[in-house]
N, C-alpha and C positions, 0 to 999 in steps of 0.2 A: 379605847386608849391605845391599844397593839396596831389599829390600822391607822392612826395618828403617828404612833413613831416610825411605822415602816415607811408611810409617803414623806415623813421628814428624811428618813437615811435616802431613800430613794432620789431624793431632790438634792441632797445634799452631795449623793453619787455621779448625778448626773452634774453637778459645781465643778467635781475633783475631777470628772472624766473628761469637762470640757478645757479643765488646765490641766490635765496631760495630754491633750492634742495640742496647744504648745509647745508646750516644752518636745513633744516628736516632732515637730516642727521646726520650731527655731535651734533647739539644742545641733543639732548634726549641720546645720545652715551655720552655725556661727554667729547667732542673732541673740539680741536681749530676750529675757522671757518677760522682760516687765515696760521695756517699749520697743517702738511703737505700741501705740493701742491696737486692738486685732483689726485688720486691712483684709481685703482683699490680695490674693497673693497677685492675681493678674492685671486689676487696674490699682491698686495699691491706695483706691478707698478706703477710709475708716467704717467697719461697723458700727452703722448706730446701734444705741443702744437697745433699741426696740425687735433690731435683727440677731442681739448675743443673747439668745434666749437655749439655750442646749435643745436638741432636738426640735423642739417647736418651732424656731426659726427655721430652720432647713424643710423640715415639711411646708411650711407656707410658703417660703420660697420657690418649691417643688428642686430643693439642690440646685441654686444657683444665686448668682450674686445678682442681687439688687439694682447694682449700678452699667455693670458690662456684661451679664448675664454669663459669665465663666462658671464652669459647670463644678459646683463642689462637690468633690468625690464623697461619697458614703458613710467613708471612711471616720469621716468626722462625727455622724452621730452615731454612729458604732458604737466608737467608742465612749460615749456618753453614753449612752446606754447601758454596757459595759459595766462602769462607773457606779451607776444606777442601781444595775444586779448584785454588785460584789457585796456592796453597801448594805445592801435588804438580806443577801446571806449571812450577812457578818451580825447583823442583829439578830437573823434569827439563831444563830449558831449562841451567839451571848444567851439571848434569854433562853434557849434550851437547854444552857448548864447552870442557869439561876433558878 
């Protein structure tokens, strides 16, 4: 049951870390957080949906876009990652005081 909830916050961390690589994104850009749908920043392709996967995509891609092959920084599954960990601290910090 416990390694059920933790891949749930886990997954669920890697959801919020990949909309807060948005929002650092677009926020200081000046841009919508909610359109475009997520593009490519250099040929300004839409990802499909098969490629907005948090970390998984980027691995399979080997960090690079699908369409023009512009090299996506790091940065982006980091931060999913990130996302990821806080998540799985945060649960285990709750059930540790339950």
């Amino acid at each position: 049951m416990i390694v059920v909830v933790l891949v749930s916050a886990f997954l669920f961390g890697l959801i919020v870390g990949s909309f807060a690589n948005v929002v650092l994104v677009r926020v200081p850009a000046g841009e919508s957080i909610v359109q475009p749908a997520s593009h490519c920043p250099s040929c300004e392709t839409p990802v499909r949906p098969y490629d907005n996967l948090p970390v998984v995509s980027w691995l399979a891609l080997r960090g690079r876009c699908r369409d023009c092959g512009w090299h996506i920084p790091a940065r982006y599954p980091l931060v999913e990652l990130a996302g990821g960990v806080i998540a799985v601290v945060v649960v285990l910090a709750i059930l540790a005081v339950a």
